[in-house]
FIMI-154053 format. One record per residue (C-alpha): residue in one letter; y, z, x. Coordinates in steps of 0.02 Angstrom, whole numbers, plus 50000, padded with zeros to 5 digits. Each point is the difference from the previous one (the first is absolute). Layout:
<pts>
{resn A, yy Y, zz Z, xx X}
...
</pts>
This chain:
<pts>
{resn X, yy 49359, zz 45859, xx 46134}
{resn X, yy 50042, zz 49934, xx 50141}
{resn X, yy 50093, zz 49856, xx 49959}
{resn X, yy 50117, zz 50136, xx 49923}
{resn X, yy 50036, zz 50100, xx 50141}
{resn X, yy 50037, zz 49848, xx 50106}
{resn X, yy 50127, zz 49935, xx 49885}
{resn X, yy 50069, zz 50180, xx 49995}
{resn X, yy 50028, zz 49964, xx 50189}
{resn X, yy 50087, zz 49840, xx 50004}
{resn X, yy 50120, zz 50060, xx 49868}
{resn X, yy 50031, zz 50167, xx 50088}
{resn X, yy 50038, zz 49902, xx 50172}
{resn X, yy 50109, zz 49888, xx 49901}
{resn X, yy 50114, zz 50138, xx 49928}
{resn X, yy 50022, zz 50058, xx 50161}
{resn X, yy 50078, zz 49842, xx 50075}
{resn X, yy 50104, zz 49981, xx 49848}
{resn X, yy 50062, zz 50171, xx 50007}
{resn X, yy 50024, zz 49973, xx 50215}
{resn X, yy 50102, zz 49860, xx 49973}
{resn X, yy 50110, zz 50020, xx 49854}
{resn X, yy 50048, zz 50181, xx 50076}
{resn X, yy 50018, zz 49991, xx 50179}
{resn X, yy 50165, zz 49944, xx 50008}
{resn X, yy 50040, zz 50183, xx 49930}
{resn X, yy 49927, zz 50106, xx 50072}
{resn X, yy 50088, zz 50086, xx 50159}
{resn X, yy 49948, zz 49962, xx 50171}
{resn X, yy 49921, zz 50148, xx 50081}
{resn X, yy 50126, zz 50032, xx 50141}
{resn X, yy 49987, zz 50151, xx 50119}
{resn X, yy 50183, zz 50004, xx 50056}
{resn X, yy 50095, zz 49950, xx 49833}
{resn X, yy 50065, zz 50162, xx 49988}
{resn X, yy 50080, zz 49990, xx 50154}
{resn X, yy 50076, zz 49818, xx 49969}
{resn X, yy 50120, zz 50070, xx 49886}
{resn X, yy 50085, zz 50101, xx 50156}
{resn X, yy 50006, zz 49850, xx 50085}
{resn X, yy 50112, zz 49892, xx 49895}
{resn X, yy 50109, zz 50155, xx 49963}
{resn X, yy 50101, zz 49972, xx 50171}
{resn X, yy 50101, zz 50139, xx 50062}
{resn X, yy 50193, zz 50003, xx 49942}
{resn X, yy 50055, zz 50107, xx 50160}
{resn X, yy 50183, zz 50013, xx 49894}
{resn X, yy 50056, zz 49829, xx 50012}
{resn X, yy 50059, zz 49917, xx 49862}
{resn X, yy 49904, zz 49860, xx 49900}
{resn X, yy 50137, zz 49883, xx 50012}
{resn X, yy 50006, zz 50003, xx 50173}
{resn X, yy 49807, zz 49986, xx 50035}
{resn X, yy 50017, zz 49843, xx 49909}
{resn X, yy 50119, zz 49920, xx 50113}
{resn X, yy 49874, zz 49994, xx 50127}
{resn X, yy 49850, zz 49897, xx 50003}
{resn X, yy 49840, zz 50043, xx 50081}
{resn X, yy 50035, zz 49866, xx 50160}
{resn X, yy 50172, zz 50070, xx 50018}
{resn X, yy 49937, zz 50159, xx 50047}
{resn X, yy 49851, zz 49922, xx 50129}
{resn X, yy 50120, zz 49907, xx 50088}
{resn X, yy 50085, zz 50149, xx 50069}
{resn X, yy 49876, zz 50003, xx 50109}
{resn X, yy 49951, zz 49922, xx 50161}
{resn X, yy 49841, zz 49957, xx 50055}
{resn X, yy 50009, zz 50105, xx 50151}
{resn X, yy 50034, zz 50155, xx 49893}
{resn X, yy 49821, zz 49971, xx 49901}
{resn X, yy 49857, zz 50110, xx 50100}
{resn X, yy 49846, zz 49934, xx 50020}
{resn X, yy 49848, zz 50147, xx 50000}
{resn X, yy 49873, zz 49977, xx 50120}
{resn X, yy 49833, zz 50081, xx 49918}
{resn X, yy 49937, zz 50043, xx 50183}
{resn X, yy 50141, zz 50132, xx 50025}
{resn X, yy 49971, zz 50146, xx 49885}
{resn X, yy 50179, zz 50089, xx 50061}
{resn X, yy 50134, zz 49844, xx 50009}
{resn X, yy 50083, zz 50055, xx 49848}
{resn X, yy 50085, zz 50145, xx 50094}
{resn X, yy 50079, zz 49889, xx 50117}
{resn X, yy 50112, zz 49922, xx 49845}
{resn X, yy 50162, zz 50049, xx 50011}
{resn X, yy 50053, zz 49960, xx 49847}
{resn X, yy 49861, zz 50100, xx 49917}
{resn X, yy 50050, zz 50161, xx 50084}
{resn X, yy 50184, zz 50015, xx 49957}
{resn X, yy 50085, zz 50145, xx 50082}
{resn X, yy 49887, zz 50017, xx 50154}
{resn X, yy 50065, zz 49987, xx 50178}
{resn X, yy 49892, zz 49940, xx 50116}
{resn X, yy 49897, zz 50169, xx 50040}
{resn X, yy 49952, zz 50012, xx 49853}
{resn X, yy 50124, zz 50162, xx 49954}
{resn X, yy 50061, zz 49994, xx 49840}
{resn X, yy 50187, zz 49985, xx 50040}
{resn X, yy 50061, zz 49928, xx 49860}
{resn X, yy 50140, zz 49881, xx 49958}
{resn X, yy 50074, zz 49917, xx 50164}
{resn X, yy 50180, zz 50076, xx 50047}
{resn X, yy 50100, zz 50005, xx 50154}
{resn X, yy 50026, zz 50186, xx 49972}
{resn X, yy 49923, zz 50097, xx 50160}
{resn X, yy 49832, zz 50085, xx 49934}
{resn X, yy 49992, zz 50200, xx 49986}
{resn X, yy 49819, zz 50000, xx 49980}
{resn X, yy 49955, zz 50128, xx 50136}
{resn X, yy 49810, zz 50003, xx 50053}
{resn X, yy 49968, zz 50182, xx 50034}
{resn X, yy 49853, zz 49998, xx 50167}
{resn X, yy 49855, zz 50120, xx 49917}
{resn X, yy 49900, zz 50084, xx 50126}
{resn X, yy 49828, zz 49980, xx 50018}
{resn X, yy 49892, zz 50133, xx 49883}
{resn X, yy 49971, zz 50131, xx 50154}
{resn X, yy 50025, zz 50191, xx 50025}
{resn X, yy 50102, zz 50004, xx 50159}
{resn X, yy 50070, zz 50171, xx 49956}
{resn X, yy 49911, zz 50157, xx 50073}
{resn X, yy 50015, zz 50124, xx 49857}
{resn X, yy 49879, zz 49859, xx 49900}
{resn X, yy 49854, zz 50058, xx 50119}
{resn X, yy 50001, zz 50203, xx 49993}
{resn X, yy 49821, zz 49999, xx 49925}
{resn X, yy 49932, zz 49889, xx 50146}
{resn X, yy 50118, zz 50129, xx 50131}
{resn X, yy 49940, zz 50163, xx 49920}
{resn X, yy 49790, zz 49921, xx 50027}
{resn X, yy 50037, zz 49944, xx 50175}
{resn X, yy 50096, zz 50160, xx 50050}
{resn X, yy 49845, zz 50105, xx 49901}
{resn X, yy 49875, zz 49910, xx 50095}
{resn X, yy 50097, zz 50025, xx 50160}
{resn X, yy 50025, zz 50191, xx 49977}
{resn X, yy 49796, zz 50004, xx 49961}
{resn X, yy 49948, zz 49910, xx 50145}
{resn X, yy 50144, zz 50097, xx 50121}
{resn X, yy 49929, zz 50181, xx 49920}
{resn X, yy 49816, zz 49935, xx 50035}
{resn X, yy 50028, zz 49967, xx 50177}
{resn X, yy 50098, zz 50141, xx 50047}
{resn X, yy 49896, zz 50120, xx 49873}
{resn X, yy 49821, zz 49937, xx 50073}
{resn X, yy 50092, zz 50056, xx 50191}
{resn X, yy 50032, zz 50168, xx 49950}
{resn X, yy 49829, zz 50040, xx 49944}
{resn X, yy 49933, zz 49932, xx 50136}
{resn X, yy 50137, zz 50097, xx 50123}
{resn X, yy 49940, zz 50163, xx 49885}
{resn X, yy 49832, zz 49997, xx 50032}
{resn X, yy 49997, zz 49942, xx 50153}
{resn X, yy 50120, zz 50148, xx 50039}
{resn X, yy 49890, zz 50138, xx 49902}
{resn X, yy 49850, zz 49957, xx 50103}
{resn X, yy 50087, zz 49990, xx 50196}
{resn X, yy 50055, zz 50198, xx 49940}
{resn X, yy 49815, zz 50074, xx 49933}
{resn X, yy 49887, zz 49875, xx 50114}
{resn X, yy 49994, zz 50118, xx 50141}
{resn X, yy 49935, zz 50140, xx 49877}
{resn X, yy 49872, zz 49882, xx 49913}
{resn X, yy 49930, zz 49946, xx 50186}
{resn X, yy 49996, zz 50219, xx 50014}
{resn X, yy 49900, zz 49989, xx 49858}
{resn X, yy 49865, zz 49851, xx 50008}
{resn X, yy 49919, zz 49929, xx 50103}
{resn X, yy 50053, zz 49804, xx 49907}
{resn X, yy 50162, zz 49963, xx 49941}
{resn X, yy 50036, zz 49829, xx 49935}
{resn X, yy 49834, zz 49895, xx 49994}
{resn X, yy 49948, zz 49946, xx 49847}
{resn X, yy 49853, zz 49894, xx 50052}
{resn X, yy 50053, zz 49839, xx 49936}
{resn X, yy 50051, zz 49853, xx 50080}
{resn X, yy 50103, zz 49897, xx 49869}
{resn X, yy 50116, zz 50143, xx 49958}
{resn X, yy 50182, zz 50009, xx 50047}
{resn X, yy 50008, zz 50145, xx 50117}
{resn X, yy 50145, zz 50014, xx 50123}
{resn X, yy 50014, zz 50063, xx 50163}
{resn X, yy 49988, zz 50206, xx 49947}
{resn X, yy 49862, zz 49969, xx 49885}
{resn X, yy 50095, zz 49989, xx 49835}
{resn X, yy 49921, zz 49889, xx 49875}
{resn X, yy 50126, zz 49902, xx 49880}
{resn X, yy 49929, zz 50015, xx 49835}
{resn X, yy 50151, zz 49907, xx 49904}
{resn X, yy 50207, zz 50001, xx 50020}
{resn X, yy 49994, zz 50190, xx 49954}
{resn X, yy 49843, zz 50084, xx 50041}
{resn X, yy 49929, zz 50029, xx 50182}
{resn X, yy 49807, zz 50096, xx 50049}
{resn X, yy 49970, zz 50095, xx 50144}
{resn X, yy 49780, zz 50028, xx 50016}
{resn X, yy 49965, zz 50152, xx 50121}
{resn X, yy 49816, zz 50064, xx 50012}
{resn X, yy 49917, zz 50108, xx 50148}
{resn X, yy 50041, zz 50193, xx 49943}
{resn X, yy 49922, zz 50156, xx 49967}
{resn X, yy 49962, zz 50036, xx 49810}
{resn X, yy 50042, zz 49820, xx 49942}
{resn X, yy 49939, zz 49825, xx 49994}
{resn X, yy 50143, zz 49909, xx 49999}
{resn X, yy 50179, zz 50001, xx 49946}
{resn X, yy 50105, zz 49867, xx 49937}
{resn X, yy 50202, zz 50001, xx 50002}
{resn X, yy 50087, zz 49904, xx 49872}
{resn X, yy 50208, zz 49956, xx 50007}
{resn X, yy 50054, zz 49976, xx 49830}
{resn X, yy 50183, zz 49946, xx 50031}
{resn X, yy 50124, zz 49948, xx 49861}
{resn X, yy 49987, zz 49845, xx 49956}
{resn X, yy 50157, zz 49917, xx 50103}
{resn X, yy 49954, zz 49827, xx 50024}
{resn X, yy 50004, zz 49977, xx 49796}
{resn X, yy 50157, zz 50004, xx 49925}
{resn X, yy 49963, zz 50060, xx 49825}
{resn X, yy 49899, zz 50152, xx 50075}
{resn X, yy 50188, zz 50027, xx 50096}
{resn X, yy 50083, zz 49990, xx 49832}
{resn X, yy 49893, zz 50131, xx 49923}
{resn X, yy 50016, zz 50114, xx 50146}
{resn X, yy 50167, zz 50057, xx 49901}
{resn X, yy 49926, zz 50016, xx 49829}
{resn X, yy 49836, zz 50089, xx 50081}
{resn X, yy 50021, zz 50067, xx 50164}
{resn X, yy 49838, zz 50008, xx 50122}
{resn X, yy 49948, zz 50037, xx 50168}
{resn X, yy 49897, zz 49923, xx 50142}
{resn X, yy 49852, zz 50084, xx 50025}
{resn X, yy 49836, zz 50029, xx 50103}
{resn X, yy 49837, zz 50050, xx 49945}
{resn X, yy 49860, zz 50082, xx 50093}
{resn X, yy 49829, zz 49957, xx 49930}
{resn X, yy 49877, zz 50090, xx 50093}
{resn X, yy 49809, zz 49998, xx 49965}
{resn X, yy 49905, zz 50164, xx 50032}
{resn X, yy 49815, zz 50002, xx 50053}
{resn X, yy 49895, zz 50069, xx 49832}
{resn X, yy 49898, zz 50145, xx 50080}
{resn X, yy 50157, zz 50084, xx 50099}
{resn X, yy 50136, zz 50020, xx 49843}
{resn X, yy 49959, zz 50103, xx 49834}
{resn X, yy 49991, zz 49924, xx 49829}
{resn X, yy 50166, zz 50033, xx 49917}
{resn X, yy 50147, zz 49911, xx 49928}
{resn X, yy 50176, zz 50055, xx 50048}
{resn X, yy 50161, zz 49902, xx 49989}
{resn X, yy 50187, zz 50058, xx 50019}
{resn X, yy 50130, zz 49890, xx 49940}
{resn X, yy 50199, zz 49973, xx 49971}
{resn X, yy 50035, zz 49982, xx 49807}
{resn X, yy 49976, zz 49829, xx 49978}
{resn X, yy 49862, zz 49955, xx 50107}
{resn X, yy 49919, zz 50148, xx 49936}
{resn X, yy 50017, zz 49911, xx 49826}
{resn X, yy 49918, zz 49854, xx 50068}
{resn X, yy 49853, zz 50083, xx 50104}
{resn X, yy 49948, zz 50078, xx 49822}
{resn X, yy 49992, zz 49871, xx 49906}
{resn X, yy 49956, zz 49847, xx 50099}
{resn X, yy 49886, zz 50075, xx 50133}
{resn X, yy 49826, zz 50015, xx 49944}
{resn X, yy 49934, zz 50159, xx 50091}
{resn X, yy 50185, zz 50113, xx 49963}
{resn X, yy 49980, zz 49930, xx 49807}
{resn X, yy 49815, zz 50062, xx 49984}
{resn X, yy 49989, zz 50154, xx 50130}
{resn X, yy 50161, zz 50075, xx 49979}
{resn X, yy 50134, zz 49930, xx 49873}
{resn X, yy 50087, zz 50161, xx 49999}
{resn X, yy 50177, zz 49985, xx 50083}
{resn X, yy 50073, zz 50181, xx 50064}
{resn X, yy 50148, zz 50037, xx 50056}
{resn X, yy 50022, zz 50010, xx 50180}
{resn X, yy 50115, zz 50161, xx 50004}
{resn X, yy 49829, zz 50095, xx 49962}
{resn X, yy 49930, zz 49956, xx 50175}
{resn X, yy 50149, zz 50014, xx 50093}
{resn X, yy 50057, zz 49810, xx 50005}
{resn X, yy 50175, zz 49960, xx 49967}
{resn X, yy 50073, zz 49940, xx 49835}
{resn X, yy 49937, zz 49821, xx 49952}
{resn X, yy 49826, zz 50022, xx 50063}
{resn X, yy 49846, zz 50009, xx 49871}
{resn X, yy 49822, zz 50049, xx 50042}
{resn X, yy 49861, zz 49928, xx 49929}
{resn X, yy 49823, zz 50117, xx 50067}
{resn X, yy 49831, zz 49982, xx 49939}
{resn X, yy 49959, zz 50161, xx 50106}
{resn X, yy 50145, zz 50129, xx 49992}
{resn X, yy 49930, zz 50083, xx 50193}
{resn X, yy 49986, zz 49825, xx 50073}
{resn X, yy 50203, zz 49990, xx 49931}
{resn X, yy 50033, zz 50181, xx 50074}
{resn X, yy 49915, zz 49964, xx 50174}
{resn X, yy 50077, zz 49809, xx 50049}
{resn X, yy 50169, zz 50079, xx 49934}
{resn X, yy 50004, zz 50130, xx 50158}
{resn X, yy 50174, zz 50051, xx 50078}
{resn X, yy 50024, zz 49852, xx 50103}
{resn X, yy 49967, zz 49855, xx 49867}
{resn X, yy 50134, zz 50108, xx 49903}
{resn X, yy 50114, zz 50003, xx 50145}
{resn X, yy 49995, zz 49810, xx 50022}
{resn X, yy 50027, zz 49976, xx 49802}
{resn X, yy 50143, zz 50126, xx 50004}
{resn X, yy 50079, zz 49894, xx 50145}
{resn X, yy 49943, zz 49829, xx 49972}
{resn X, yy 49999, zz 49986, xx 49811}
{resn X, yy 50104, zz 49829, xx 49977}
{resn X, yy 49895, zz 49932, xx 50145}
{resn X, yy 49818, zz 50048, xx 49896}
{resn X, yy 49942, zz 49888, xx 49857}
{resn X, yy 49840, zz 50064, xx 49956}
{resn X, yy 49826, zz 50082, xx 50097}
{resn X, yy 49824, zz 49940, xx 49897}
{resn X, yy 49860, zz 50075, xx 50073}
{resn X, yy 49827, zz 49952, xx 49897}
{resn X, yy 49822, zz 49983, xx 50029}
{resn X, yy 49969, zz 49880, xx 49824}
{resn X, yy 50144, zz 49859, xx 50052}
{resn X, yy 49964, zz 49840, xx 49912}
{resn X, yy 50195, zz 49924, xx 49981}
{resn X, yy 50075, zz 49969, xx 49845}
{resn X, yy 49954, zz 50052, xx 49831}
{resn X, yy 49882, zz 49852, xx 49939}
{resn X, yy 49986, zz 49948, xx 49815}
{resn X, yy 49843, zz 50052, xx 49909}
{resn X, yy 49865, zz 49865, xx 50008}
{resn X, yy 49849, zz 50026, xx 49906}
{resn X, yy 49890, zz 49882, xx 50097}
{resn X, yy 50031, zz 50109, xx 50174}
{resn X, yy 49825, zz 50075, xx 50045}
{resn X, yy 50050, zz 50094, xx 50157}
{resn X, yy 50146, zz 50132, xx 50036}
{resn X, yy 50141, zz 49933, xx 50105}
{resn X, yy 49957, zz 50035, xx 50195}
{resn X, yy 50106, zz 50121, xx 50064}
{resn X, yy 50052, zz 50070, xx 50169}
{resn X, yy 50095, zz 50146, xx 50073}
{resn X, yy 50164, zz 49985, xx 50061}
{resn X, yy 50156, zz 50081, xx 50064}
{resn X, yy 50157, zz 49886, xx 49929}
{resn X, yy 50191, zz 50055, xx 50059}
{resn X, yy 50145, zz 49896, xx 49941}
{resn X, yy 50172, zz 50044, xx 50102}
{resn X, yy 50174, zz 49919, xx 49945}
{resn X, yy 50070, zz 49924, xx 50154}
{resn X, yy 50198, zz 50038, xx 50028}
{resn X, yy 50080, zz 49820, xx 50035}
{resn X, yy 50202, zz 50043, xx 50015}
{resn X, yy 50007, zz 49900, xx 50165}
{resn X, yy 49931, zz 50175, xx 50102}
{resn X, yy 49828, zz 49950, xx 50018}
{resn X, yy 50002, zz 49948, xx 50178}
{resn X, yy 50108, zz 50192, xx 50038}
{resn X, yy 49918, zz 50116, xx 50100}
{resn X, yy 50034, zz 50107, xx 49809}
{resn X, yy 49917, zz 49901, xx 49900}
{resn X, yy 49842, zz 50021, xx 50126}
{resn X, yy 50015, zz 50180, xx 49979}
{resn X, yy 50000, zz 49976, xx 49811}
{resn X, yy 49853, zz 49886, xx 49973}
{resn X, yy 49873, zz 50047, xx 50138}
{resn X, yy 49971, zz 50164, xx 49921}
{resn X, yy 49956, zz 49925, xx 49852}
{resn X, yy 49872, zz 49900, xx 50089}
{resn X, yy 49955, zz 50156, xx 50089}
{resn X, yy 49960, zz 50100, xx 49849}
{resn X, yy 49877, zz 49857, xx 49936}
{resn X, yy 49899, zz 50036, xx 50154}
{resn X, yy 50020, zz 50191, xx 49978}
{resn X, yy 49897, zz 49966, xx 49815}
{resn X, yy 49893, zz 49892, xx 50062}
{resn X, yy 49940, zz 50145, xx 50116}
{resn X, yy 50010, zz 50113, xx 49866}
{resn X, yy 49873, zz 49904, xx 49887}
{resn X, yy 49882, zz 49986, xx 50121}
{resn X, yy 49986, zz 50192, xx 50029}
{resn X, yy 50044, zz 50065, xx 49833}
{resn X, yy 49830, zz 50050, xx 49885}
{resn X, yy 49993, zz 50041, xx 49811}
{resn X, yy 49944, zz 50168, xx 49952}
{resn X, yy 49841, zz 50018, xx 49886}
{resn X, yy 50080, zz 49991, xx 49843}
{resn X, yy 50099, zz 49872, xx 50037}
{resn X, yy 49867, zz 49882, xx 50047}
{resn X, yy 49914, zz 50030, xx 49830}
{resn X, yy 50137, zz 49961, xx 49908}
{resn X, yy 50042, zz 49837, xx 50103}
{resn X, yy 49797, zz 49950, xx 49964}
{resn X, yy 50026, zz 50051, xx 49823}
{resn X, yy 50143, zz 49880, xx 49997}
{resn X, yy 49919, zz 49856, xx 50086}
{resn X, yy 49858, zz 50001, xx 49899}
{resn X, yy 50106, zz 50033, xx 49798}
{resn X, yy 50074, zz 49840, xx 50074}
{resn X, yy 49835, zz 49921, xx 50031}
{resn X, yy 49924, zz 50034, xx 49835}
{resn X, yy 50156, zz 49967, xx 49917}
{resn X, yy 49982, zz 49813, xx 50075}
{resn X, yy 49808, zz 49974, xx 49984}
{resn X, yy 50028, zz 50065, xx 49813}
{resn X, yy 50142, zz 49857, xx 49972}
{resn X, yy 49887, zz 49855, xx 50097}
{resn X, yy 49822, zz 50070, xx 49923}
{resn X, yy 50004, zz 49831, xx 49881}
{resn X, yy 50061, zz 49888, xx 50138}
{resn X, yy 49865, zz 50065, xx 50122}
{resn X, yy 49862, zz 49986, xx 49864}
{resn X, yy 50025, zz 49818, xx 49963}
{resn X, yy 50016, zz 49952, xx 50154}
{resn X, yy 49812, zz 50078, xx 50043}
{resn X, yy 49951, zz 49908, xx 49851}
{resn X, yy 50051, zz 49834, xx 50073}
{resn X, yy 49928, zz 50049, xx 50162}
{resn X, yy 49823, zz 50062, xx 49925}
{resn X, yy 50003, zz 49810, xx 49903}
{resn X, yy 50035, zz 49915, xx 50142}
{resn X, yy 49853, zz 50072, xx 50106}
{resn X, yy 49898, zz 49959, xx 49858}
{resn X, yy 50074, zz 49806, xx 49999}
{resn X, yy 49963, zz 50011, xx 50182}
{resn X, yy 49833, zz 50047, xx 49969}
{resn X, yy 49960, zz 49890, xx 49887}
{resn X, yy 50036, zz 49839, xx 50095}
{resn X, yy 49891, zz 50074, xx 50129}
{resn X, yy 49857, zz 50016, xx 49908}
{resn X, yy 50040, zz 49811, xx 49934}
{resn X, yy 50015, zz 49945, xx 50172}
{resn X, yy 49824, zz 50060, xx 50039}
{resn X, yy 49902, zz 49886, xx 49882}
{resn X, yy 49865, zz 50140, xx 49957}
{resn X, yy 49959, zz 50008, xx 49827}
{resn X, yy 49927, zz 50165, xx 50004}
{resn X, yy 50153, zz 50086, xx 50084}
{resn X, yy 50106, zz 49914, xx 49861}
{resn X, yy 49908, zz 50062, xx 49862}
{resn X, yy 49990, zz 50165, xx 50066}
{resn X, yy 50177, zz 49990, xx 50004}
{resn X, yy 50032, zz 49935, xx 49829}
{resn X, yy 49896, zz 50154, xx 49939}
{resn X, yy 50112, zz 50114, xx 50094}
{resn X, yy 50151, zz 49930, xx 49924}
{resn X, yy 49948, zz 50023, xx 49843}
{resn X, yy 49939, zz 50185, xx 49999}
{resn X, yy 50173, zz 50013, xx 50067}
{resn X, yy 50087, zz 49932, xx 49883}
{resn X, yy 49905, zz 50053, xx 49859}
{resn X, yy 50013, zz 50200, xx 50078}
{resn X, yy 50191, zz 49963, xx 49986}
{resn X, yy 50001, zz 49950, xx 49824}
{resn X, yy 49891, zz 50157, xx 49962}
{resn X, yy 50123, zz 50115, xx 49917}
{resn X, yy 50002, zz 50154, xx 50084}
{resn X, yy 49938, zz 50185, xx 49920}
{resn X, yy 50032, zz 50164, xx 50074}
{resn X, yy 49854, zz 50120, xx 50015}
{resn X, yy 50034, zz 50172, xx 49955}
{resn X, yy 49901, zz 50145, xx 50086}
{resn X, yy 49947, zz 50134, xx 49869}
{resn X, yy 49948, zz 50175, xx 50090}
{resn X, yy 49823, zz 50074, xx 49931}
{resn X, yy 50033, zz 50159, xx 49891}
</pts>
């Protein structure tokens, strides 16, 4: 078997060299660039004739040229080839495509193009309009801050006198950091300027506020046109709690009436009604807002009426109240106690600013005013609710009361809850802290007739009268 498949061997191998030698000869040589050997014995014709390309042999043509014409490349420089003139045909020596060489005079003119920049003015309006904005804001600032400061500065040289008539302290806040200048006015911001006074009869202490227009800001100027305002000064004057009746009594122009009813807290609850002030005697524009209609009838005598009648664009609004808080706060469930309050006297007075504040008239004007918040300071301090009026000013106070224990009666129970559990936690590590076993059992057995009293369900025992 194997013999066979050796000789099976040696005759395949020999076919083979028969077949590579008889065949090789025709068989085509595997060339990569034949296909492009064919371009390169087609030479180009360029339009000359074949008779006269034979005319010329292949050294007539080299010998045209010397050996000084033929270029040598150096490998080292990467760039020579641009410096061969007769490569570039047509190129002068800058390089500028001029073409052919003439002794005609050029009229290739070479315009000069500026460099890429905005010289011109008009190109820069946005940046002029933000530098001349900024300019104005900064100008109105300065010379807006100086008025305020000229105005209430000015407003307190005319009443000071009166205010020393009045208390015994003008001026002293009691603090040692605040800005307070010479007269005693403290600089609260740009716009607003205090005034503390304390040391009178039938009041604690009185602060004076100068709410001025906002000058030193631009946009506030702006809206001054749309929504026209006026510099102000309030009195705030705290009243001691055993010398003034419990009552609630405001009179207002229209707007701040508006906002008195429903943004202060004690107006909103006590007395949300708003009545016209023609009904008391107060001029047109005036509301009333009285919890008490005799404590209305007796502050409005004939010479707060008088002063209204003669001083009405000067008055803002009068709140007298014994259950002042501030502003209207948001319902809050988790609130235990009822806001503190105190009693108070509050007068706001518009101040005229037409460049007559410093005039002997517009003294005359505005120390009345002033004047007249003295006269009702006096007033509270003698004037006494009747009988019936009391009652219903207790009945008030305490609907209110209930009203607000009945809305916090949840909040108030959980939070004894949590403060019965955690004098029982407190407890508890005590008796842990002790080491006594007895004590800690006793304890233990406490807890549990507790807890097991509370999980009792409850049964209500009804009382059944003996026939």
């Amino acid at each position: 078997m194997r013999l066979w498949l050796v000789a099976l061997h040696i005759a395949l191998v020999g076919t083979n060299l028969w077949v590579t030698a008889h065949f090789q000869e025709e068989l085509p040589e595997d060339n990569e660039f034949a296909e492009f050997e064919d371009f390169e014995e087609e030479k180009p014709n360029l339009g000359v004739p074949d008779d006269l390309v034979e005319q010329f042999s292949e050294a007539e043509l080299t010998d045209g040229f010397e050996e000084d014409d033929v270029l040598v490349e150096d490998g080292d420089s990467e760039f020579d080839h641009f410096q061969d003139e007769e490569e570039f045909e047509g190129l002068d020596a800058t390089g500028i495509n001029a073409g052919p060489k003439s002794d005609e005079p050029s009229t290739l003119t070479i315009t000069k193009v500026p460099l890429h920049l905005r010289a011109r003015w008009d190109s820069f309006y946005l940046e002029i309009l933000m530098v001349a904005g900024l300019l104005v804001y900064f100008v109105n600032y300065i010379a807006g801050r100086s008025k305020n400061c000229r105005i209430a500065e000015t407003w307190l040289n005319d009443h000071k006198q009166l205010l020393l008539d009045n208390f015994s302290l003008v001026g002293d806040t009691g603090k040692l950091n605040d800005e307070v200048s010479e007269n005693g006015l403290l600089k609260e911001s740009e716009s607003q300027y205090s005034l503390y006074c304390s040391g009178r009869v039938g009041c604690e202490s009185m602060l004076i506020e100068l709410k001025l227009i906002k000058r030193q800001d631009l946009v506030a100027v702006l809206a001054q046109l749309v929504r026209p305002q006026n510099d102000q000064v309030h009195f705030n004057i705290e009243l001691p709690k055993d010398d003034v009746d419990t009552f609630v009594l405001a009179i207002a122009a229209k707007r701040t009436a508006t906002h008195l009813v429903r943004d202060m807290a004690d107006v909103c609850v006590y007395c949300p009604e708003k009545r016209p002030g023609e009904k008391f005697g107060l001029p047109v524009g005036f509301y009333v807002m009285s919890e008490i209609a005799e404590a209305a009838s007796a502050i409005l005598d004939t010479r707060v009426l008088q002063a209204f009648t003669k001083y009405a664009p000067y008055i803002d609004y009068i709140h007298i109240s014994d259950q002042f808080s501030g502003p209207k706060q948001q319902e809050d469930a988790s609130q235990l106690n009822m806001p503190e309050v105190k009693r108070v006297l509050l007068v706001g007075l518009n101040i005229n600013i037409k460049g007559r504040t410093s005039t002997p008239e517009a003294q005359e004007q505005m120390r009345p005013l002033l004047q007249l918040t003295f006269y009702l300071l006096d007033k509270l301090r003698r004037f006494k609710l009747s009988k019936e009026g009391k009652n219903k000013a207790d009945k008030n106070r305490l609907r209110v009361e209930e009203a607000f224990l009945k809305t916090t009666h949840a909040a108030r129970a959980e939070a004894a809850a949590q403060r019965r559990e955690d004098r029982r936690r407190a407890e508890k590590e005590r008796i842990l802290q002790e080491e006594d076993p007895d004590k800690q059992r006793k304890w233990e057995e406490k807890e549990q007739r507790r807890l097991a009293k509370k999980r009792a369900p409850r049964m209500k025992q009804l009382k059944v009268k003996a026939l």
